[in-house]
ROGUMI-419121 format. One record per atom (N, C-alpha, C): atom name; residue number from 1; residue in three letters; y, x, z. Coordinates in steps of 0.1 Angstrom, whole numbers, plus 5000, padded with zeros to 4 digits. Example, Ala and Ser with C-alpha at 12.3 -4.5 7.8 and 13.67 -1.06 7.14 Angstrom:
% ROGUMI-419121
PT  atome  num  residu    c2    c1    c3
PT      N    1     ALA  4943  5132  5078
PT     CA    1     ALA  4955  5123  5078
PT      C    1     ALA  4967  5132  5078
PT      N    2     SER  4978  5128  5071
PT     CA    2     SER  4989  5137  5071
PT      C    2     SER  5000  5129  5079
***
This chain:
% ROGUMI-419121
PT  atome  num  residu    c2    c1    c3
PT      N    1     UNK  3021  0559  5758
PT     CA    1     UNK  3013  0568  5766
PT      C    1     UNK  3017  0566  5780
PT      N    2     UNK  3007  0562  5794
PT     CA    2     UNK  3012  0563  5802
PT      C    2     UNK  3016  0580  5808
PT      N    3     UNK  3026  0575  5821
PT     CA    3     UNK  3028  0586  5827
PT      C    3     UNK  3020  0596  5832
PT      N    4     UNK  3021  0612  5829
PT     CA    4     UNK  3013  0616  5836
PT      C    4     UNK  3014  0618  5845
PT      N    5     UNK  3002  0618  5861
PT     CA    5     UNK  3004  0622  5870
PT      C    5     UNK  3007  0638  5870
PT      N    6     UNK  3015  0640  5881
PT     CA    6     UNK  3020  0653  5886
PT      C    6     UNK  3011  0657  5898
PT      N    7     UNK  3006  0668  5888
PT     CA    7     UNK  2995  0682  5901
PT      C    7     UNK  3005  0689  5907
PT      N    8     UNK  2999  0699  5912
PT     CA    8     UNK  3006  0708  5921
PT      C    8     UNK  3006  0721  5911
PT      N    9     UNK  2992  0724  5907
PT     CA    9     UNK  2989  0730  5894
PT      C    9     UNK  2998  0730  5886
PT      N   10     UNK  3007  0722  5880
PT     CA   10     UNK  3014  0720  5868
PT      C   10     UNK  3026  0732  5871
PT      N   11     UNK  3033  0733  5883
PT     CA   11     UNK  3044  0744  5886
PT      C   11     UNK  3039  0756  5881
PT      N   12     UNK  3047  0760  5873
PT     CA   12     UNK  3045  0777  5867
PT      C   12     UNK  3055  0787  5874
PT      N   13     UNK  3053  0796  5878
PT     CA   13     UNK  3061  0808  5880
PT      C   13     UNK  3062  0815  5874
PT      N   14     UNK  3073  0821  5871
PT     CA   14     UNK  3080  0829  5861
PT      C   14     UNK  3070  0841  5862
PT      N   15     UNK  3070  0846  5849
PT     CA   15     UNK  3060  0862  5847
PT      C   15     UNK  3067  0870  5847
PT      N   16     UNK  3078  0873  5842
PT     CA   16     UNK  3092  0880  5845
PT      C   16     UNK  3103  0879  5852
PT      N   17     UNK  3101  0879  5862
PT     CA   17     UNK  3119  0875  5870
PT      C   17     UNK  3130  0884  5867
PT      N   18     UNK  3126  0894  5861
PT     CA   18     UNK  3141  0902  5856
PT      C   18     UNK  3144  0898  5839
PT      N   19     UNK  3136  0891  5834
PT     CA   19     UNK  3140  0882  5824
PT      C   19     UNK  3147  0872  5831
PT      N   20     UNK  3161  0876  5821
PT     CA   20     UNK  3171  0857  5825
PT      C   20     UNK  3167  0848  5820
PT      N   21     UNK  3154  0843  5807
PT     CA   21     UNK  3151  0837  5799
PT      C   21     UNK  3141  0833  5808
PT      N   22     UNK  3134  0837  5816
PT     CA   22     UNK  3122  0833  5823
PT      C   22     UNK  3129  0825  5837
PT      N   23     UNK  3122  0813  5843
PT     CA   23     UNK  3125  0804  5848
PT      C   23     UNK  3109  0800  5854
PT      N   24     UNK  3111  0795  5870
PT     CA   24     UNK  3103  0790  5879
PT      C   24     UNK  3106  0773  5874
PT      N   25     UNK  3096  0767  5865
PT     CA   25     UNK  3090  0757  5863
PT      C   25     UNK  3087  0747  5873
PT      N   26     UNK  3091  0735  5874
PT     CA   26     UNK  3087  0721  5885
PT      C   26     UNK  3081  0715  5877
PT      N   27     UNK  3074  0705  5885
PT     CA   27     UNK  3065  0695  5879
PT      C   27     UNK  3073  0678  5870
PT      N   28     UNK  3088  0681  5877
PT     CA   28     UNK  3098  0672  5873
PT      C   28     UNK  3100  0672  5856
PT      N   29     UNK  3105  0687  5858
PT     CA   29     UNK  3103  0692  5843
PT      C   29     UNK  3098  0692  5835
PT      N   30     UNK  3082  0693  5833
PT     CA   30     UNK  3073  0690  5829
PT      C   30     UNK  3069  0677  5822
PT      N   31     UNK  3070  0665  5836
PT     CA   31     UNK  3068  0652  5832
PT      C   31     UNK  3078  0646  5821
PT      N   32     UNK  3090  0653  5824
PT     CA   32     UNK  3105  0649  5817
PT      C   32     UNK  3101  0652  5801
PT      N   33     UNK  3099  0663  5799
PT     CA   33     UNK  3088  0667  5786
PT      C   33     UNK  3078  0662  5781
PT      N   34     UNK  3067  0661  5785
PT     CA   34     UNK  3058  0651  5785
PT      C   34     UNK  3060  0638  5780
PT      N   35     UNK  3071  0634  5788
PT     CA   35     UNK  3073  0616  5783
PT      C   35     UNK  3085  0615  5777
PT      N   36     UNK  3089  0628  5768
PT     CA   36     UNK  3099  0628  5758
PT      C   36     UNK  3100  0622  5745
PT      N   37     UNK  3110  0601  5743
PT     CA   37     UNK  3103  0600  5732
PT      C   37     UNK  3105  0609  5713
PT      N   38     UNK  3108  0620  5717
PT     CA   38     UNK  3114  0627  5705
PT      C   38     UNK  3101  0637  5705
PT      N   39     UNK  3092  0637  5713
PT     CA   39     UNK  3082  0648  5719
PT      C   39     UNK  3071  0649  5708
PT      N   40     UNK  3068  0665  5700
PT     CA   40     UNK  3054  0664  5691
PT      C   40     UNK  3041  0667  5701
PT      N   41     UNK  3035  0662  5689
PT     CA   41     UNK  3019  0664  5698
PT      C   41     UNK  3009  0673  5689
PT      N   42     UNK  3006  0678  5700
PT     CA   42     UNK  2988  0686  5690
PT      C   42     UNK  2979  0683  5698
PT      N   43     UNK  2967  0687  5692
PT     CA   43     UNK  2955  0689  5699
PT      C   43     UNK  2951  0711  5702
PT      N   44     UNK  2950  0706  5718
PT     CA   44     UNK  2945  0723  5716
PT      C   44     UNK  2931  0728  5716
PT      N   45     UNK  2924  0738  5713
PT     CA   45     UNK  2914  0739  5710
PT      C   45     UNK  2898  0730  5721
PT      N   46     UNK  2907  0731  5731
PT     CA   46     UNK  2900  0723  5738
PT      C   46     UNK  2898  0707  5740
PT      N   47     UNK  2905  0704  5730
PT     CA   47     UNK  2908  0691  5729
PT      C   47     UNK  2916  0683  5739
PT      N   48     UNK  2927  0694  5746
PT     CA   48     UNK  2938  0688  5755
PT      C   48     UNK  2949  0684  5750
PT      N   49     UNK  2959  0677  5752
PT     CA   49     UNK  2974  0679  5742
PT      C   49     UNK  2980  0688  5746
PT      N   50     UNK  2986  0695  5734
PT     CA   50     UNK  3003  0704  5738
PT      C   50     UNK  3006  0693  5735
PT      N   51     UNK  3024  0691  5741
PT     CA   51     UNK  3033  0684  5742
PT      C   51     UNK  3045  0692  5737
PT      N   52     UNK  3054  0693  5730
PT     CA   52     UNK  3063  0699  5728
PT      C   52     UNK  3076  0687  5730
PT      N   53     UNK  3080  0693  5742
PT     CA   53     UNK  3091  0678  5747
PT      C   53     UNK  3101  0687  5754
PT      N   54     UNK  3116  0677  5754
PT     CA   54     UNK  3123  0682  5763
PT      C   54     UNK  3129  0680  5772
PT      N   55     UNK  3133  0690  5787
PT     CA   55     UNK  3130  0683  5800
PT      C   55     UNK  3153  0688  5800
PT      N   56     UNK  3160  0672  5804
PT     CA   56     UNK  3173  0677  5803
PT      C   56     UNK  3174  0683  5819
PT      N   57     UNK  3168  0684  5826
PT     CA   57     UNK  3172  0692  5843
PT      C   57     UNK  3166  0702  5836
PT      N   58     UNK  3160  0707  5831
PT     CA   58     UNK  3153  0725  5832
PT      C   58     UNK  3168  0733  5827
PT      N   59     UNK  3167  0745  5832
PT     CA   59     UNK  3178  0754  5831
PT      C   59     UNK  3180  0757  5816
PT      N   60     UNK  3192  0757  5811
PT     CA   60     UNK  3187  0762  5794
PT      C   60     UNK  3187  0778  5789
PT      N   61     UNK  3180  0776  5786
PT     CA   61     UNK  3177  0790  5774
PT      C   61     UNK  3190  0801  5773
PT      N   62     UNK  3194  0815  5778
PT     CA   62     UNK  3202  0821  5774
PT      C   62     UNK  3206  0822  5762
PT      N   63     UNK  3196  0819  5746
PT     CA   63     UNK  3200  0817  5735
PT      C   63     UNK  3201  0804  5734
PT      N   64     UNK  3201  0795  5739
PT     CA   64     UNK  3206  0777  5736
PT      C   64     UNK  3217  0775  5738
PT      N   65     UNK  3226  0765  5731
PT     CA   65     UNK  3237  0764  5736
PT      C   65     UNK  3238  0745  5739
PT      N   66     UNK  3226  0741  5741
PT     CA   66     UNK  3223  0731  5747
PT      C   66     UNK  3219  0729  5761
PT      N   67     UNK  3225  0720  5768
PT     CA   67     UNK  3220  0711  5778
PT      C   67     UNK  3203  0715  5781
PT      N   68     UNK  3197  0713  5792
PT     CA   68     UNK  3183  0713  5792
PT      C   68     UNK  3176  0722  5784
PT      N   69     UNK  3160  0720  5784
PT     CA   69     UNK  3157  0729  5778
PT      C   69     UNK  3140  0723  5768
PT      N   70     UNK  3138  0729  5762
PT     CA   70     UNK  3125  0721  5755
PT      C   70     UNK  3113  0733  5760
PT      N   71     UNK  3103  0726  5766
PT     CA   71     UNK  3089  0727  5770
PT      C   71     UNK  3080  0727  5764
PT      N   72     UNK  3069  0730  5764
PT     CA   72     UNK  3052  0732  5761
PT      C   72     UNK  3048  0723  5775
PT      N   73     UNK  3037  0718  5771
PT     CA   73     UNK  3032  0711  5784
PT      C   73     UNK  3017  0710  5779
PT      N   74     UNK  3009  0716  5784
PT     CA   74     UNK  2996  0710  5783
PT      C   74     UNK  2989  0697  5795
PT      N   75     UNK  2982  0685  5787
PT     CA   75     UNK  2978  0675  5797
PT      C   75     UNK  2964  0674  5790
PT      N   76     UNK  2955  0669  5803
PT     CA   76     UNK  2942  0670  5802
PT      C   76     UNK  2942  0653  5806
PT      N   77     UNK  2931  0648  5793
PT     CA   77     UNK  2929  0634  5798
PT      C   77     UNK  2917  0633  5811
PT      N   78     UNK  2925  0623  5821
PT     CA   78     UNK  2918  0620  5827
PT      C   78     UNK  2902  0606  5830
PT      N   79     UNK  2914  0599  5823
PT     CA   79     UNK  2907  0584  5818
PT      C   79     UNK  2910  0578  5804
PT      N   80     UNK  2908  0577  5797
PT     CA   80     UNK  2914  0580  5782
PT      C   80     UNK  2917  0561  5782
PT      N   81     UNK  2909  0554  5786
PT     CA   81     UNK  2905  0538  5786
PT      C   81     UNK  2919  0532  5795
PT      N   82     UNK  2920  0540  5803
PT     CA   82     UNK  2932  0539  5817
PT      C   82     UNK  2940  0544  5815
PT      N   83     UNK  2946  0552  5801
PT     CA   83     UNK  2953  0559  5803
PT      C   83     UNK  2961  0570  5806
PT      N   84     UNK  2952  0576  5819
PT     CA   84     UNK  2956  0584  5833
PT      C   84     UNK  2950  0598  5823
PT      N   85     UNK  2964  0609  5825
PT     CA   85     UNK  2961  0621  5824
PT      C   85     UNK  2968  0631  5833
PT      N   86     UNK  2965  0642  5838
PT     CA   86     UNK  2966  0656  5843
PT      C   86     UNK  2974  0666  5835
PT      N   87     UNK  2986  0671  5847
PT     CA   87     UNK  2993  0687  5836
PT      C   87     UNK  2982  0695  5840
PT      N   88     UNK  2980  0704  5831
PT     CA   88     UNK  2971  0716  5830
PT      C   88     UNK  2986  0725  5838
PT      N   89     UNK  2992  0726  5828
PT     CA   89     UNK  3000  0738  5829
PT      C   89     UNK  3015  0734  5818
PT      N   90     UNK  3024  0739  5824
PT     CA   90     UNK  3037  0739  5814
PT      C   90     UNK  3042  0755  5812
PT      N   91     UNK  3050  0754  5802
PT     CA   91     UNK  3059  0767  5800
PT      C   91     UNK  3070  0762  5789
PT      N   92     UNK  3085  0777  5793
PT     CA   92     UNK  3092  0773  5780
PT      C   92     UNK  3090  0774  5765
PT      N   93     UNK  3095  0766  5757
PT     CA   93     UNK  3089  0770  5744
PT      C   93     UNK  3099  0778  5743
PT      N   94     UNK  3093  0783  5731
PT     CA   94     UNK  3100  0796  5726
PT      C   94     UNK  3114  0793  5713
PT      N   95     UNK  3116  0802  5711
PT     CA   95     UNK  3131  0800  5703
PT      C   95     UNK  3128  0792  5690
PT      N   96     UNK  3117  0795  5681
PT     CA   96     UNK  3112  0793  5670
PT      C   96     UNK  3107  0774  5673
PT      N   97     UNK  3102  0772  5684
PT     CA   97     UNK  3097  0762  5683
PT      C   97     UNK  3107  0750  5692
PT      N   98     UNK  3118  0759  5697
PT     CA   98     UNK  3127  0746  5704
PT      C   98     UNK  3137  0744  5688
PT      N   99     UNK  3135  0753  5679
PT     CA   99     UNK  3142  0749  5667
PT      C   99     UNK  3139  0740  5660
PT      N  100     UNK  3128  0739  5662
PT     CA  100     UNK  3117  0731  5656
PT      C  100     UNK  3117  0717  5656
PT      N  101     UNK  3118  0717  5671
PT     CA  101     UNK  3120  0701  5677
PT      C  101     UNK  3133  0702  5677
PT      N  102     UNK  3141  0709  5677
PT     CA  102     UNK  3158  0697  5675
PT      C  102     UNK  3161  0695  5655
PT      N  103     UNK  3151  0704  5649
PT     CA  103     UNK  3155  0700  5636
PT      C  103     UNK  3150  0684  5638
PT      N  104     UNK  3131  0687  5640
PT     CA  104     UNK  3126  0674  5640
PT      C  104     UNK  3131  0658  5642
PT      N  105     UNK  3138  0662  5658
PT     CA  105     UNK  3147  0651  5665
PT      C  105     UNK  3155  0649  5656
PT      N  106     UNK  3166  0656  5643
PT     CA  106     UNK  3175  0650  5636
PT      C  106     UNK  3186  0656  5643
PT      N  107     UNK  3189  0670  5653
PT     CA  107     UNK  3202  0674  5660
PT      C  107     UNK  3204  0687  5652
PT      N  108     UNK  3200  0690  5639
PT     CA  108     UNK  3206  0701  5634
PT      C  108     UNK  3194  0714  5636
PT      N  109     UNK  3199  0724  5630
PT     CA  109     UNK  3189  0736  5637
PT      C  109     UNK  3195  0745  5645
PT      N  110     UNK  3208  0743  5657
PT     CA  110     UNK  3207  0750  5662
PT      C  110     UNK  3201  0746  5678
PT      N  111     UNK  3195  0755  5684
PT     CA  111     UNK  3191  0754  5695
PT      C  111     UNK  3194  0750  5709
***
């Protein structure tokens, strides 16, 4: 898969800043996820990918006791033939699903 380019769009701001769990999102982060090769894929209803990847600079999870942190990334294809796609948008995954991907990756199930 090539790289995706980085919008300006892709940066999320936290919805809760008095949540310690909630985190101001970069576009570094994102990409880092994105082009995780341990990273699952779906299709979302709109036919964009989620990306479930993990970015090792993002802050980690007050329930993780890992390094980094694991992402949601949605990317919108740009040129499918080229390669070239677009972040929609990222956020952190949630507890259930960063479990998910470290069972997947083969690191156990804790988070």
């Amino acid at each position: 898969m090539a790289r995706p380019r980085r919008a300006p769009h892709a940066t999320r701001r936290a919805r809760y800043p008095d949540d310690p769990d909630e985190v101001d999102l970069v576009a570094e982060w994102a990409t880092q996820a994105a082009t995780d090769p341990y990273a699952a894929y779906s299709l979302t209803r709109r036919d964009d990918f989620r990306v479930t990847g993990w970015s090792p600079d993002a802050p980690p999870a007050g329930w993780s006791r890992r390094a980094g942190r694991v992402l949601r990334v949605i990317l919108r294809p740009v040129d499918l033939d080229a390669g070239h796609w677009t972040g929609v948008t990222a956020a952190p995954a949630s507890q259930k699903a960063a479990e998910f991907y470290w069972r997947r990756r083969g690191a156990g199930d804790v988070a």
